[in-house]
C-alpha positions as CSV (number, residue, x, y, z in Angstrom):
1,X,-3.6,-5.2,-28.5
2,X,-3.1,-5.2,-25.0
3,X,-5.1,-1.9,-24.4
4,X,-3.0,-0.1,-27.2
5,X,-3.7,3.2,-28.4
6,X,-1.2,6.1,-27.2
7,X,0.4,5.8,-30.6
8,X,-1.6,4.0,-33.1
9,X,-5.5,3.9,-34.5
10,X,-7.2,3.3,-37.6
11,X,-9.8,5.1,-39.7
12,X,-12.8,2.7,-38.4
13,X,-12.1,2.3,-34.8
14,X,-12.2,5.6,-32.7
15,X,-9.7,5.8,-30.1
16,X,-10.4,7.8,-27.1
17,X,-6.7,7.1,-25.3
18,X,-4.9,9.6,-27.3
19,X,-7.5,12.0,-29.4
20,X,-4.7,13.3,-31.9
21,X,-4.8,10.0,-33.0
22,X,-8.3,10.4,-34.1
23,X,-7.6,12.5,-36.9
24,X,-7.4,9.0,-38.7
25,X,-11.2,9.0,-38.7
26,X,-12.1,10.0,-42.4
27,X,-15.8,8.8,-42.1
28,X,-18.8,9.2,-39.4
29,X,-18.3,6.3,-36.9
30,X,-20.8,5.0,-33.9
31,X,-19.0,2.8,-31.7
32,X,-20.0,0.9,-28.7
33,X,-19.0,-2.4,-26.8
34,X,-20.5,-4.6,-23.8
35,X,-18.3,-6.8,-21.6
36,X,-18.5,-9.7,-19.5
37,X,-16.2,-10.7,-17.3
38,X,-15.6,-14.3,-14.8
39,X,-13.6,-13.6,-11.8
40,X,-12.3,-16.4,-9.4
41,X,-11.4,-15.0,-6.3
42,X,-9.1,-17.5,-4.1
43,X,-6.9,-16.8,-0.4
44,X,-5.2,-19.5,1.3
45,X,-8.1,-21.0,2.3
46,X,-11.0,-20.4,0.3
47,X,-11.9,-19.4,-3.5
48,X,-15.2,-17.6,-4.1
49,X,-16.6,-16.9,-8.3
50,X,-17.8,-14.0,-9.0
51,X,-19.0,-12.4,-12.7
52,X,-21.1,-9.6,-13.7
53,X,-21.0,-7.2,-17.2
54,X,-22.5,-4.0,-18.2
55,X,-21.7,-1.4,-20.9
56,X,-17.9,-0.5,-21.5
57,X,-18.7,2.6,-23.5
58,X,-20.2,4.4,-25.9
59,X,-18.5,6.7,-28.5
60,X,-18.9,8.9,-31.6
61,X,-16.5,10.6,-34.2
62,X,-17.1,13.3,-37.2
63,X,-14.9,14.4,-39.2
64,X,-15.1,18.4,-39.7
65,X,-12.4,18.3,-42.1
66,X,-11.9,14.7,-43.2
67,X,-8.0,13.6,-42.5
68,X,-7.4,17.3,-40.8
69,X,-10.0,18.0,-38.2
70,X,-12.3,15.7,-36.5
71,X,-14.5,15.9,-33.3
72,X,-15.7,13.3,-31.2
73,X,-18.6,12.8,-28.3
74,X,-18.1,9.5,-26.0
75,X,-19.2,7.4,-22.0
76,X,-17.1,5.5,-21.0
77,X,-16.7,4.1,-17.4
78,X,-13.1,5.2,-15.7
79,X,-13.4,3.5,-12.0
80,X,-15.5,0.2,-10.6
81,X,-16.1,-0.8,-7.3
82,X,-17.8,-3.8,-6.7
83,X,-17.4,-6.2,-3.7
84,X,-18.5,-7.8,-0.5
85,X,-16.2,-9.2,2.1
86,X,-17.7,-11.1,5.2
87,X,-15.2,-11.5,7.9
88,X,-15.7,-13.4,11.4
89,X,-13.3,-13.1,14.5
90,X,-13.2,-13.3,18.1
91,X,-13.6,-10.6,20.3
92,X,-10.8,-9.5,22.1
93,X,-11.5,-10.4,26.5
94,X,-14.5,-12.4,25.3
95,X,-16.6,-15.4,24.7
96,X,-17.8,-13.6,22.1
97,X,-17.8,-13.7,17.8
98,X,-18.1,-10.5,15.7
99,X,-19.0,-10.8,12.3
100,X,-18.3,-7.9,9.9
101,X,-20.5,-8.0,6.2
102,X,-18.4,-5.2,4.2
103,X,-20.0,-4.1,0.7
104,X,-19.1,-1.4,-1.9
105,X,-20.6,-0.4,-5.3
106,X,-20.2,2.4,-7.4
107,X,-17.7,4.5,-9.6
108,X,-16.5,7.0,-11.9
109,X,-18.0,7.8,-15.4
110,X,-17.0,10.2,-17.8
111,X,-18.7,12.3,-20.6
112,X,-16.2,13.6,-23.1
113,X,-15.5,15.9,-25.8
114,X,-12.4,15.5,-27.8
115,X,-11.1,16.8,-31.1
116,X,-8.0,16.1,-33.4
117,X,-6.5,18.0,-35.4
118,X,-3.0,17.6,-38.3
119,X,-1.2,20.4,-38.1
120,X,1.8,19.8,-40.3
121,X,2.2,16.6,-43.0
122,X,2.4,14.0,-40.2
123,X,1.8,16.0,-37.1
124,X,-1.0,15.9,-35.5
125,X,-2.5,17.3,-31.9
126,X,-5.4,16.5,-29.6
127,X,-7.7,17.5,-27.0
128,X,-9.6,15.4,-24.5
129,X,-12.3,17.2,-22.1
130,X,-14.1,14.9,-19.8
131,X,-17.1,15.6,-17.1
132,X,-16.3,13.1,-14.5
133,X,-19.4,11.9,-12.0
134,X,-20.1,8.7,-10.0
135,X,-20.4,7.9,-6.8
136,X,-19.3,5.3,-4.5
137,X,-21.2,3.5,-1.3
138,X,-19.7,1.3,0.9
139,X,-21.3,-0.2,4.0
140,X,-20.3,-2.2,7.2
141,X,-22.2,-4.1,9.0
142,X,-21.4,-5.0,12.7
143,X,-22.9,-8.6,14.1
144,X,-22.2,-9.4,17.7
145,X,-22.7,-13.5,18.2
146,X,-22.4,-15.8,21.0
147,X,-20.6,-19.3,20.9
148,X,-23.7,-20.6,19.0
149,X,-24.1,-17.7,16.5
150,X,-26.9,-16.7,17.9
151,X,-27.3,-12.7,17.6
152,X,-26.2,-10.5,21.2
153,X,-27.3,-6.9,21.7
154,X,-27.7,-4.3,18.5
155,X,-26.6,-4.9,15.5
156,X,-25.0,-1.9,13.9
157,X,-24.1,-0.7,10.3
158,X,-21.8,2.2,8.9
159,X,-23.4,3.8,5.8
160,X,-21.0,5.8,3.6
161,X,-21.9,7.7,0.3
162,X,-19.3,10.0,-1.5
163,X,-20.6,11.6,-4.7
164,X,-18.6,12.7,-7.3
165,X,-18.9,16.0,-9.9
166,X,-16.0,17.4,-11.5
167,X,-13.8,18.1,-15.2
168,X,-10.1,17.0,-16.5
169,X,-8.6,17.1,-19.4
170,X,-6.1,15.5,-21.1
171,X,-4.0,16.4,-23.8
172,X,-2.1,14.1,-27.2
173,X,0.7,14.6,-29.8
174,X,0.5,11.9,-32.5
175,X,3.5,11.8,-35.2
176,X,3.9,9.1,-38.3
177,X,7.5,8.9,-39.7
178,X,7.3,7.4,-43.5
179,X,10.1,4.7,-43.9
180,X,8.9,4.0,-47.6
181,X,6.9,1.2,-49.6
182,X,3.7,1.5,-47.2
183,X,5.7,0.9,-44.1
184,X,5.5,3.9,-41.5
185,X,6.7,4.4,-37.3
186,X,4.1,6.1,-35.3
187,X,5.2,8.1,-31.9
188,X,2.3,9.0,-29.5
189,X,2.2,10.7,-26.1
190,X,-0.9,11.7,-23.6
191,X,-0.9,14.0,-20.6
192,X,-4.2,13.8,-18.3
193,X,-4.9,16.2,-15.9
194,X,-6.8,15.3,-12.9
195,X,-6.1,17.2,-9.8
196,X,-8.6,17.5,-7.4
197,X,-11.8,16.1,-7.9
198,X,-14.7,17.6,-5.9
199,X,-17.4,15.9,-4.4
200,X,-19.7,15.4,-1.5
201,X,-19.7,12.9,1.7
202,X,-22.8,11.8,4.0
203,X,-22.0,9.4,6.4
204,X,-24.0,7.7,9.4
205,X,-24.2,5.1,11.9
206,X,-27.6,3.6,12.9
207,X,-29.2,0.3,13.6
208,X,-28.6,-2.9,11.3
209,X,-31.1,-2.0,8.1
210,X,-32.1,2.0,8.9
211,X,-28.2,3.6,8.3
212,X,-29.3,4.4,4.4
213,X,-32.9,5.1,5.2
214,X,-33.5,9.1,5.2
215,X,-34.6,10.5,8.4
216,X,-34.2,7.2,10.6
217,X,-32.8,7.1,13.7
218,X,-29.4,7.4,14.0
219,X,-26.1,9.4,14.3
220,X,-25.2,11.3,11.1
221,X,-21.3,12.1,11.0
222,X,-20.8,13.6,7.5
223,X,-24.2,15.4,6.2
224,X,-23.2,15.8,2.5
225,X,-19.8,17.9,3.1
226,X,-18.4,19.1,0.6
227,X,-14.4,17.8,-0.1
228,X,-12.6,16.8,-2.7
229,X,-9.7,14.0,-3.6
230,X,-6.5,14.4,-5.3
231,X,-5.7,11.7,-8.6
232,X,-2.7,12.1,-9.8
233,X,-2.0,13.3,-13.6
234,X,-1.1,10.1,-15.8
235,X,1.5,10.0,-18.3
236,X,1.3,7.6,-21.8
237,X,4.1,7.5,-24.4
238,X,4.1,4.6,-27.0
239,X,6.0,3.7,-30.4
240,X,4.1,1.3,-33.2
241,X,6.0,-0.3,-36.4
242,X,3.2,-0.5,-39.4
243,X,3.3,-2.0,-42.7
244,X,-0.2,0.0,-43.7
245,X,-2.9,-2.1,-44.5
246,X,-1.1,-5.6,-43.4
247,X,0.5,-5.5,-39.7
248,X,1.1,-3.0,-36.8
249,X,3.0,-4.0,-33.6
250,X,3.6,-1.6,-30.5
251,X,5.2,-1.3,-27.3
252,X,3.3,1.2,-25.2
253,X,3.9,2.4,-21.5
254,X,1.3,4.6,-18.9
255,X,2.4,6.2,-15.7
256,X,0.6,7.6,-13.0
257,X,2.4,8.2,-9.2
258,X,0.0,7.5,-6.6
259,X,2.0,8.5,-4.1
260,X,0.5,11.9,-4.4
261,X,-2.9,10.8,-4.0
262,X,-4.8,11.8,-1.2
263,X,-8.5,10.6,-0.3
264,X,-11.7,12.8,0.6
265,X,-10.7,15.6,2.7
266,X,-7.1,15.4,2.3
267,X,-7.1,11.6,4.4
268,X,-3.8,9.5,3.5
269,X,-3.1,6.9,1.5
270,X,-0.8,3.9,2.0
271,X,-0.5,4.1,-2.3
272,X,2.4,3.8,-4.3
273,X,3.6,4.5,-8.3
274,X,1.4,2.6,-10.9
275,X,2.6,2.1,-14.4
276,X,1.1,-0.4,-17.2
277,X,3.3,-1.6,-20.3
278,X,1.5,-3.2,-23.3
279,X,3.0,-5.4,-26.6
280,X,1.1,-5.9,-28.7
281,X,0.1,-6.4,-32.6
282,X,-2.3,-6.0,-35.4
283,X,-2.6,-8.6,-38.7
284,X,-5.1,-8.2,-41.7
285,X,-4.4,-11.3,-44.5
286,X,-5.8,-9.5,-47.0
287,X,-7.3,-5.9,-46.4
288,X,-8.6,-5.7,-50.3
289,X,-10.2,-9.1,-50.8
290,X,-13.4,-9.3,-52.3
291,X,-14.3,-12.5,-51.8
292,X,-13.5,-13.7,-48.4
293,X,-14.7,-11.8,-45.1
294,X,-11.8,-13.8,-43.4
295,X,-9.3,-12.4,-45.4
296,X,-10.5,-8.7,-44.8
297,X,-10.8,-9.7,-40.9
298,X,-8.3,-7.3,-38.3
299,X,-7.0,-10.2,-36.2
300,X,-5.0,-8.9,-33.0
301,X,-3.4,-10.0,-30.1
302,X,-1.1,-8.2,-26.8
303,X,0.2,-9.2,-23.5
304,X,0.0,-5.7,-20.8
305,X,1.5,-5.7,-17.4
306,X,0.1,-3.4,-14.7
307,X,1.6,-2.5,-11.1
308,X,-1.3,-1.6,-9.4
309,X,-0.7,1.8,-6.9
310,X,-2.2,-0.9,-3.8
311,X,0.1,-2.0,-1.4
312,X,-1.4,-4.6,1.2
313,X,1.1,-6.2,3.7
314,X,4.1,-5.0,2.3
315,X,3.2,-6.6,-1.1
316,X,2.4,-3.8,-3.8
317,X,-0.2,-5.6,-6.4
318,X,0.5,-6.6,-10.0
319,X,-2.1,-7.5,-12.7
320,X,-1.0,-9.7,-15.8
321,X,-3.2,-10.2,-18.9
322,X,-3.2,-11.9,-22.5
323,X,-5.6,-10.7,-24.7
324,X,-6.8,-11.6,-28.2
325,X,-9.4,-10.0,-30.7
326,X,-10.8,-9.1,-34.4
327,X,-12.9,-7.1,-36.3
328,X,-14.8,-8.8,-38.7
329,X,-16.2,-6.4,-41.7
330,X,-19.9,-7.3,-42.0
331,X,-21.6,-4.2,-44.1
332,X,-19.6,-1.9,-46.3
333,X,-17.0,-0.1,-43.8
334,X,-18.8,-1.2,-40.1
335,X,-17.3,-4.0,-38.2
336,X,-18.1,-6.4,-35.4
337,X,-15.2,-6.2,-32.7
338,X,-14.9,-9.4,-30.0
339,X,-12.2,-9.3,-27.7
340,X,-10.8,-11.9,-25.0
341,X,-8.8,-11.3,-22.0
342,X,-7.2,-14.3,-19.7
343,X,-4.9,-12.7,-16.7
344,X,-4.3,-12.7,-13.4
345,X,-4.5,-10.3,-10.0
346,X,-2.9,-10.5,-7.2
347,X,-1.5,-13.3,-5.0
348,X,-2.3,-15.3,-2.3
349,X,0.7,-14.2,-0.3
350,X,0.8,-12.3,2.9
351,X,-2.8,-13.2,3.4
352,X,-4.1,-11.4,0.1
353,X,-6.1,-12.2,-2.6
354,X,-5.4,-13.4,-6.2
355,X,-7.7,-13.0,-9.2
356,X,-8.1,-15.0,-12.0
357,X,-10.4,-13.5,-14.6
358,X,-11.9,-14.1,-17.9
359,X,-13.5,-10.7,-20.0
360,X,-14.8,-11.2,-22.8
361,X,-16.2,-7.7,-25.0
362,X,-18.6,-7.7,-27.6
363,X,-18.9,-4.4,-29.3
364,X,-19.8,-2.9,-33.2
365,X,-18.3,-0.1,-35.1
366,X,-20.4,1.0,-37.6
367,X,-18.9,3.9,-40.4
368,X,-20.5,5.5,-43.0
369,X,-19.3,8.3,-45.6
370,X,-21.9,9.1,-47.9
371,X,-22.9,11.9,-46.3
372,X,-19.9,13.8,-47.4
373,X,-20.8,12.9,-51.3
374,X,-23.0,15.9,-52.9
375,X,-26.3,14.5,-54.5
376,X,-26.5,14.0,-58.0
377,X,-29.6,12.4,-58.4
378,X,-33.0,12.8,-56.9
């Protein structure tokens, strides 16, 4: 639904974007997904594929109070760096060729607590507390070369590791206006604090190979200093139309100004404001069949638009996706969830890089209520 959830969720998915929302969770639910994702990377003059996958997240909800109170446990990954650039240009007063091999890896995780609870008719509030931990390396390796590419001199290499260790929290309000005959309007709206996130920084230059090696030779310029960097607090506000039980379609915006950013030790940032808006919709044929899967099946679909904080020659970036998905019932209440996302990243103008990508998410939900039902029967 085009990454939906500020203001809408339903009693067997769990949504961890806004957690008064997850008062809808009546029943235990275990919820996990793995994605796979294509990427063609292309400039000007070349294109490069790249794909990888991993676990998206992992997520539990219990209902203390079914419909009033509910709690809920979750990982999920918030930040990934992956990439290696190789660049080759001539040395300024030279005959010579340096070659620069530029890798990072990494990212931000969070564990999280959140609970959900209604505190009038249709009124409900949330609370999202996350430990956030990661880290991030990034190397750069220096080749000197002569016309024929032969190696000339010592070959150097930057090693830098930042490690991550901090909280946030984040904060919902989740209201459902009736409009009569099973048709309802749902207005949601997150907060998430950031702030500073603290952390720790090594950093040394050494010989080609031995810069990540402990106690090889070498010049250590950071020796796990203690700093911190600055994310801004994101804002989410959304409004859904729902015929219950049929068809749900939203319009949902995020906000977060990156302008205030600031990297590890207070260091700069050429960033500017990100915001994402998302349309997109929900349609069951027939949520009470009994004899056809297909007609029980969620099918959804969304469009989202994204203006990435990075600006890279005067050219701030924008992302563009289309996205499609279902939940097929396949035991009692638990569902099988596949999602598909086609979009776009970037451009190839200014000398930049666009990205088209294919994900693809493969994930179960499985929910079960008898252990709310007192035994009668031995």
């Amino acid at each position: 639904m085009g990454g939906q959830g500020v203001s809408w969720g339903n009693s067997f998915s769990i949504n961890h974007v806004n957690p008064a929302v997850s008062v809808k969770n009546a029943a235990f639910n275990f919820q996990a997904a793995f994605n796979y994702v294509n990427v063609q990377a292309a400039t000007e003059e070349d294109t490069e594929e790249i794909d990888g996958g991993g676990l998206s997240y992992v997520a539990m909800s219990f209902p203390i109070v079914p419909r009033r109170w509910t709690a809920g446990i979750g990982l999920n990954q918030i930040t990934g760096v992956d990439y290696n650039l190789s660049v080759t240009s001539q040395v300024a007063n030279s005959d010579l060729l340096s070659q620069n091999t530029i890798e990072g890896r990494g990212g931000l995780s969070e564990v999280y607590l959140q609970t959900g609870f209604r505190i009038l008719d249709n009124l409900s509030l949330g609370i999202h507390g996350s430990y956030l931990f990661g880290s991030t390396i990034r190397t750069n390796q220096l080749v000197l070369m002569d016309e024929e590419f032969s190696p000339v001199g010592i070959s150097s290499e930057l090693f830098e590791r930042t490690t991550f260790s901090d909280v946030s929290v984040k904060g919902g309000i989740y209201y459902m206006l009736p409009l009569g005959q099973q048709k309802v309007v749902n207005f949601g709206a997150t907060y998430h604090v950031f702030g500073d996130i603290g952390g720790k920084e090594f950093a040394k230059m050494a010989e080609l190979g031995q810069a990540s090696i402990p106690n090889s030779p070498g010049d250590v310029l950071s020796d796990d200093v203690e700093g911190s960097i600055f994310i801004p607090n994101r804002l989410g506000f959304g409004v859904t139309y729902e015929k219950i039980d049929k068809f749900v379609i939203g319009l949902e915006m995020q906000h977060q100004d990156f302008r205030e950013y600031r990297g590890f030790n207070g260091v700069d940032s050429n960033l500017e404001e990100s915001f994402k808006l998302s349309l997109g919709g929900q349609y069951t044929p027939n949520a009470y069949s009994m004899e056809s899967m297909l007609q029980r099946t969620r099918f959804r679909a969304g469009v989202e638009f994204e203006r990435l904080p990075f600006v890279l020659n005067n050219t701030q970036v924008d992302d563009l996706g289309i996205n499609f998905g279902a939940s097929i019932p396949v035991h009692s209440m638990s569902l099988l969830n596949l999602a598909v996302k086609v979009g776009t990243r970037g451009t190839t103008d200014n000398g930049l890089v666009r990205e088209n990508y294919f994900k693809v998410s493969l994930g179960v939900s499985i929910n079960d209520n008898s252990w709310f039902y007192k035994k009668v029967f031995e």
